[in-house]
Every structure is written in structure tokens, then in C-alpha cells.
N, C-alpha and C positions, 0 to 999 in steps of 0.2 A: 646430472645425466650420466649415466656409466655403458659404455661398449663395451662387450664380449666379446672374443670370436677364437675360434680355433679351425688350422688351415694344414692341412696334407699336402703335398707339392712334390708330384715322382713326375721323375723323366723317361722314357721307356726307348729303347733303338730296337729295332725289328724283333720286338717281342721280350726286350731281357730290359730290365731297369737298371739304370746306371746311375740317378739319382735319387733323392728319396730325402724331404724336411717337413719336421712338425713345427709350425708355431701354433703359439697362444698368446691372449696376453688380456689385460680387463685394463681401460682409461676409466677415468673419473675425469669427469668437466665439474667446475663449478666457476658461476661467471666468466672471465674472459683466462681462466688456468686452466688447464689440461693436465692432470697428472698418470704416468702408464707405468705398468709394470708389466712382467712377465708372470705373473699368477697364471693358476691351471684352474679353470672350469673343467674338471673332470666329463660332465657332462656335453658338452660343448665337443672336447676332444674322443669321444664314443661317439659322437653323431658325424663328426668328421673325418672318423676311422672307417664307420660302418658305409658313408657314401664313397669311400675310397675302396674298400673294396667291389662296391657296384661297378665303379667306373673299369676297375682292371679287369673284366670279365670284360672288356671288349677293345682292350687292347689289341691292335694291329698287327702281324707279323714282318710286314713289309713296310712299316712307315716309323719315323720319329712322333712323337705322342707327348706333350704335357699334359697331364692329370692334376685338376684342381679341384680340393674339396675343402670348402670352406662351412661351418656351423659359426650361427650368432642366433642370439633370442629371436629374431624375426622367421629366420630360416635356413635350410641347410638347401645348400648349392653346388651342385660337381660341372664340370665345364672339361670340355676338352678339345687342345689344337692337334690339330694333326698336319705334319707336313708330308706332302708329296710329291717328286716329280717338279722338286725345285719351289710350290707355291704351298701353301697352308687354310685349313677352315679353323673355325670355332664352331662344335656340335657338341653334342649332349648325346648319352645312348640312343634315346628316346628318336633322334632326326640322323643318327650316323651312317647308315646304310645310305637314306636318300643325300645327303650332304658331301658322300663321297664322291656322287658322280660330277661334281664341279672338279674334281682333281685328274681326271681323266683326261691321261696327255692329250693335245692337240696336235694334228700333222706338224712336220719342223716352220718353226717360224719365215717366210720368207721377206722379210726386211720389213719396212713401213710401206700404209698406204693412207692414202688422206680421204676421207668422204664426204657426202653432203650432211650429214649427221651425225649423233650416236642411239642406238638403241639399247637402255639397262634392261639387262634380261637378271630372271634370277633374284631379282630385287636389291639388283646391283644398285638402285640408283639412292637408298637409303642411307649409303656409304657417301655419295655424293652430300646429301640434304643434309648427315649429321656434321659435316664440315662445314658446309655454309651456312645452315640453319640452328642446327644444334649449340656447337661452338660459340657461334656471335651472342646466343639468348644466356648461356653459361656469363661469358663476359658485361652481360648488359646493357650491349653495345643496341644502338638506336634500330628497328623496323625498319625493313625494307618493300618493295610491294613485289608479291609473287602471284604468281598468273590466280584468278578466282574460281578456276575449279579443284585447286590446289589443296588440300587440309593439312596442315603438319600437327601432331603431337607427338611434342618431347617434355614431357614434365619432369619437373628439376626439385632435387630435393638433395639434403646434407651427405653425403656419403663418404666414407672412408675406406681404402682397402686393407690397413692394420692398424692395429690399437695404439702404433706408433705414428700413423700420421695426423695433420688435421684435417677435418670433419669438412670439403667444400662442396659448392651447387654444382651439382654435377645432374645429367640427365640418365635416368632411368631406363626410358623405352624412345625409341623413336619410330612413331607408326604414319607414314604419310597413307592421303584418299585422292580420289579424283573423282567429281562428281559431272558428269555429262562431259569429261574432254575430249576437245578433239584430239583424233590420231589419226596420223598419215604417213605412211614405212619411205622415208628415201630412198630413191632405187639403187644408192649407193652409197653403202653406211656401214659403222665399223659397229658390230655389235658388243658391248662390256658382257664376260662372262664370270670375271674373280677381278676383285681387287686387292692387292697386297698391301695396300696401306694408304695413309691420308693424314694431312695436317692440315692446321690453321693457324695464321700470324692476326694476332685481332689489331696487331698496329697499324699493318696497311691493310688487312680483311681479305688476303690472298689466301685461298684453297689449293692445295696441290692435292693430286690423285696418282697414287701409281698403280698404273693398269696394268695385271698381270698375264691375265689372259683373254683373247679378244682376235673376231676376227674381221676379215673387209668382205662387205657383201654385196657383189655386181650382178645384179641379175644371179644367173647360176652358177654363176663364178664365186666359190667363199674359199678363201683363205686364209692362213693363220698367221699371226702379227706377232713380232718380238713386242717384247714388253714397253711399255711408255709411260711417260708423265703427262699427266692435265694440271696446269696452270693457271687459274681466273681470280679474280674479285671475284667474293659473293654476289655483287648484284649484275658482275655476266651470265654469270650462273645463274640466277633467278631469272633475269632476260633471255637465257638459250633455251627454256624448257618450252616444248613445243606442244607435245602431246602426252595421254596416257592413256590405259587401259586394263581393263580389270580389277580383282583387288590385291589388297597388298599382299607381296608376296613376301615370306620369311627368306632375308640373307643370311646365311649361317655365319652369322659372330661377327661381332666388332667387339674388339679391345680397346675400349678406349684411355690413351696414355695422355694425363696430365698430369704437372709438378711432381712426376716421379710414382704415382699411383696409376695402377692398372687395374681398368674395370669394365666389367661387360654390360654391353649397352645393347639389349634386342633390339632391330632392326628388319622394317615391313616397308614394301614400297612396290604400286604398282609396275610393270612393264610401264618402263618412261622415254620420249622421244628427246633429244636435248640436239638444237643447232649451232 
């Protein structure tokens, strides 16, 4: 089996680039050896030049920007984080207009507040599901039961992000459904609007969430929340899910980081209730 790929990697600060790296590189697998090298797919690196210049024609003036464009035989792929205003997306040109308004500061934070709920708006809650769902099914860790109007697909397949790492089961997409659930809004509930990040320990199956942006909603009363962490076992997590609604909505970007690889994972997930 041989992997190809060649990968552009700019950094850009309100509009000027300050970074800027080509790799390349072609493995050979044969039985349980891997051998890499730094070879140039000339081809490879034209297809990962040319989506790099797509990408930079929507460069930000006002924000920090990485720009990734990577070509392999399967396909060529540009991604882009954009920070703002202290939090960050993963968007593509294609969704950056609408992906931006998740960045859009919120009133000043007024400390913590605790509710009877959470509501993922945004399709915040796929960020949740890829840690406690995702995760465990990567590790091969045992089934758990999750509410039955629930549908999770994460399909898992060999991935690597450079010719220099190894090839693991990593997941591709994660798209949850909800088929006839119930939904009922707590009258006082902290809504998830961005997530800044997430892990998993499959040794004790503990999910952490950091909440970035997110506010408490009292009747008329919404205010905005300094940033937090979520804490649970996967299977409080699977027992907190209360309701949903709609279909799935697209989160802009998840990076998902294991054993030093960094990969994006599309992420869909109705408006979800969780107590």
C-alpha cells in the first residue's frame, strides 16, 4: 500500500503571513513495515499549491487564520481555523461567512450560573457525542445504551495525517439524528454556543468539555457566562440526554487530536437537550 500527500501550512495575523511550510512525503506499507521518505509528488504538490491559493483569497484582516491545504490520491482538502475574540472555528470558504457569526463577542461575561439544563445549539452537541461516542468506538471500548430516538454515525476508517505517521482507526464523520424525540426547553438553562475543546481518557471513560462560549437563560433574563468545563463518564452523558429537535445541524470543525495527529472530523448534530 503507498500514501501520498502534500500539505501547505500558512499562518496569517490580520492579513500579513508570518508563516508559511511545504511538506511532502510518499510511505510504502508492506506487511507490518512502513517505510517514508520525503519524495515529491510534483502533482500532489500543484494541487496543494493551487488550493492554497483559494484558501488565501479569504483571508481575514482582523483575525489569526491557519490555512491547511493538503492533496493525496483520494483528495485535495483546504480547512481553515480562524481565531477571534479569544475563541476559534474550523471553516472552509464555502461555510466562512456563516461560521463567523459564532465568533461574535458576547456581552462581558458575568461569572457562573447553574441551570436546570443544557441546550447545544449550533450543533454544539456533536462535539459532545464525538467524545463520548466517537472516542470509546476508536478504542473498542464495550456499547453502552443511548436514549432509542438517538442515531449516531461515526464510521471509522485507517487515517493518517503525514506520510510520517502510522495509519489508525480514526473516525471520519460524525453525524447524529433524532427520530420522534422528545423536547422540552428548561425554563432555566445554560445554552452551549462554541466549544473550545474536548477530550477523552478511555481508561476511566471520562469526557471533558470546555465551554467557551454560552449563556444562562431565565425566562427573559439571558446572560453571558465566563468559560467552563464539563466533566462526566460517557455513560452520564448518554443518561443526561434528554431531548432533540430538528436535523442535524453542521458544527464548524472539529480537530480531532490523537497520538500527536491532527485531523478533521465533520460534525452534525440536532439542537440537543442534556440534564
Amino acid at each position: 500500500m503507498i500514501f501520498a500527500i502534500a500539505t501547505v501550512d500558512e499562518v496569517w495575523q490580520h492579513g500579513r503571513l508570518i508563516e508559511r511550510r511545504l511538506s511532502h512525503g510518499i510511505a510504502t506499507q508492506e506487511g507490518p513495515t512502513i517505510s517514508a521518505t520525503d519524495a515529491r509528488d510534483e502533482t500532489l504538490v500543484a494541487a496543494a499549491q493551487a488550493e492554497m491559493q483559494r484558501l488565501r483569497a479569504h483571508v481575514l484582516p482582523d483575525a489569526r487564520m491557519r490555512l491547511v491545504a493538503e492533496a493525496t490520491a483520494e483528495c485535495v482538502r483546504g480547512t481553515m481555523t480562524v481565531r477571534k475574540h479569544g475563541h476559534s472555528i474550523v471553516t472552509t470558504p464555502e461555510f466562512l461567512a456563516e461560521d463567523l457569526r459564532l465568533l461574535s463577542p458576547l456581552p462581558a461575561a458575568r461569572g457562573e450560573g447553574q441551570g436546570e439544563g443544557f441546550l447545544w445549539r449550533h450543533g454544539s452537541a456533536a462535539v459532545l457525542l464525538h467524545e463520548a461516542f466517537g472516542h470509546p468506538r476508536e478504542h473498542a471500548q464495550p456499547e453502552i445504551e443511548w436514549p432509542d430516538w438517538l442515531t449516531i454515525d461515526a464510521p471509522l476508517k485507517h487515517r493518517r495525517a503525514t506520510f510520517r505517521d502510522v495509519p489508525l482507526l480514526r473516525m471520519t464523520d460524525l453525524v447524529a439524528r433524532q427520530t420522534n424525540a422528545p423536547f422540552e426547553l428548561p425554563a432555566r438553562r445554560i445554552e452551549v454556543l462554541l466549544v473550545d475543546g474536548g477530550a477523552y481518557e478511555p481508561l476511566t471513560e471520562t469526557v471533558t468539555l470546555r465551554i467557551g462560549m454560552a449563556t444562562l437563560v431565565d425566562g427573559d433574563d439571558v446572560r453571558a457566562l465566563a468559560p467552563f468545563t464539563i466533566e462526566k463518564t460517557r455513560t452520564e452523558i448518554a443518561h443526561s440526554i434528554a431531548g432533540a429537535t430538528g436535523d442535524p445541524v453542521r458544527y464548524p470543525g472539529v480537530i480531532c487530536s490523537r497520538e500527536g495527529q491532527e485531523l478533521v472530523v465533520g460534525s452534525y448534530a440536532p439542537v440537543m437537550v442534556t440534564r
